[in-house]
N, C-alpha and C positions, 0 to 999 in steps of 0.2 A: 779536263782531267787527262794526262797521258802519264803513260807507265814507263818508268825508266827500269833499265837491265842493268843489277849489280852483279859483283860474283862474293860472295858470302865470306870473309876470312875468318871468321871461328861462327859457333853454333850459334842462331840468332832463335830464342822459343817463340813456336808457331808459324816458325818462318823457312827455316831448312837448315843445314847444315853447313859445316866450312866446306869451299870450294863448290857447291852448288850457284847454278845460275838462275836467279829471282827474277821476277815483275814484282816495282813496290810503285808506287806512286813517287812522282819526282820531289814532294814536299817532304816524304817520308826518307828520302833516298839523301836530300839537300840537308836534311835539319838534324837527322839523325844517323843513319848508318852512317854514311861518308863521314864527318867531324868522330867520330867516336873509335873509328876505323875499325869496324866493323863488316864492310865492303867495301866494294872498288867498283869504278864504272865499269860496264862490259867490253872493254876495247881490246882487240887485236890483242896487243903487246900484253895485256894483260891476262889475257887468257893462256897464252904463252908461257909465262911467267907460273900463271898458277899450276900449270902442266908440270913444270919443270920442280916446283915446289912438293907435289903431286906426287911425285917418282922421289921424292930424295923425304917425304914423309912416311910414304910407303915400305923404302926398305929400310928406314929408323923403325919405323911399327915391326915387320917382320924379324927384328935383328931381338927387339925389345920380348917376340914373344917367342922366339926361339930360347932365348934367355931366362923365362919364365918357365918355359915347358922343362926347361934342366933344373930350374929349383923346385917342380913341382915332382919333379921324376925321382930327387932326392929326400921328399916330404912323405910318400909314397911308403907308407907302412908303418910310419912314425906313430909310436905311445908313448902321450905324454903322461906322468905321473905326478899329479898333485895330490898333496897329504894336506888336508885340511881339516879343522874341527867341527866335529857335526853335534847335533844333538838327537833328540827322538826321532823316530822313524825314517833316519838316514838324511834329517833335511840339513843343510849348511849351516854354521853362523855366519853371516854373510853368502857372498857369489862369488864363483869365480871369475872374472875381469879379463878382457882383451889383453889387457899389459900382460897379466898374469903369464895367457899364454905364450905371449911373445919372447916371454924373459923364460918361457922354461924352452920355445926350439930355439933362443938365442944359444942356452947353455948346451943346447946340441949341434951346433956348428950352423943351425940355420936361421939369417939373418930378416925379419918380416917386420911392417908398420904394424904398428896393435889395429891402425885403424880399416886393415886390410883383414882381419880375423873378423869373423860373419857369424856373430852367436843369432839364432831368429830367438831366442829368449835368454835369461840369464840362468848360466849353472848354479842350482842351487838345494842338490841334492848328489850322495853318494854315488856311485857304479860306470857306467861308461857312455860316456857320450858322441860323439860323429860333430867335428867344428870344420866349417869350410874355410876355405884361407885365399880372399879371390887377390891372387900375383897379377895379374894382366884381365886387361879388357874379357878376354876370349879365353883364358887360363886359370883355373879352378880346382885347388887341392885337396884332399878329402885327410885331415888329423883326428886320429882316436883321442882323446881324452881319457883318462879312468884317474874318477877323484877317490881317494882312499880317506877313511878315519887316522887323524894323528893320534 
């Protein structure tokens, strides 16, 4: 049994992440990482290679969250106001929905995936809510909600 050195090109689960340097076993390395390209032998040129990939990934991320932090900076005190029909005791007919929120910061100049709005349960009652909106890996906005009776 001898262990062969990959270097990881995307995230492999329980195994490490892109651009990490592994011990896998040579059958695991032959049959599966390698053909699926998933890693690379650990060779010189290659490690070279992933360096240089490395720095030109790096300031793509940093340019990606500088860019985030500016639409987060502009989200930054934003109340959304939805008019929805409730009935007793303040509860909804229905929830309010990701889309929902997204089409009402769209209609304020601010562009988000619905599947980037972070309800941890569904709006389903009157008055004011707190919805996170995660922009970027490391970038995280904080939008008021306040659902009103139509």
């Amino acid at each position: 049994m001898s262990d062969t050195k990959v270097i990881l090109t995307e995230e492999v689960r329980g195994l490490g992440n892109r651009g990490e340097v592994v011990s896998v076993s040579a059958g695991y390395a032959r049959n599966f990482l390698l053909p699926k390209e998933m890693a690379l032998p650990a060779t010189a040129g290659n490690m070279k290679r992933l360096e240089q990939q490395k720095k030109r990934y790096d300031a793509r991320m940093a340019k990606e969250k500088e860019q985030a932090a500016q639409v987060a900076g502009s989200m930054e005190g934003v109340v959304l106001v939805l008019k929805k029909k409730a009935g007793e005791h303040d509860a909804l007919y229905g929830s309010v929905t990701a889309a929902e929120l997204a089409e009402a910061l769209a209609e304020k100049g601010i562009t988000v995936d619905k599947r980037r709005i972070e309800l941890e349960e569904p709006i389903k009652r009157l008055g004011t809510h707190t919805v996170h909106v995660k922009i970027h890996r490391e970038v995280v906005a904080t939008v008021t909600v306040e659902v009103q009776a139509q």
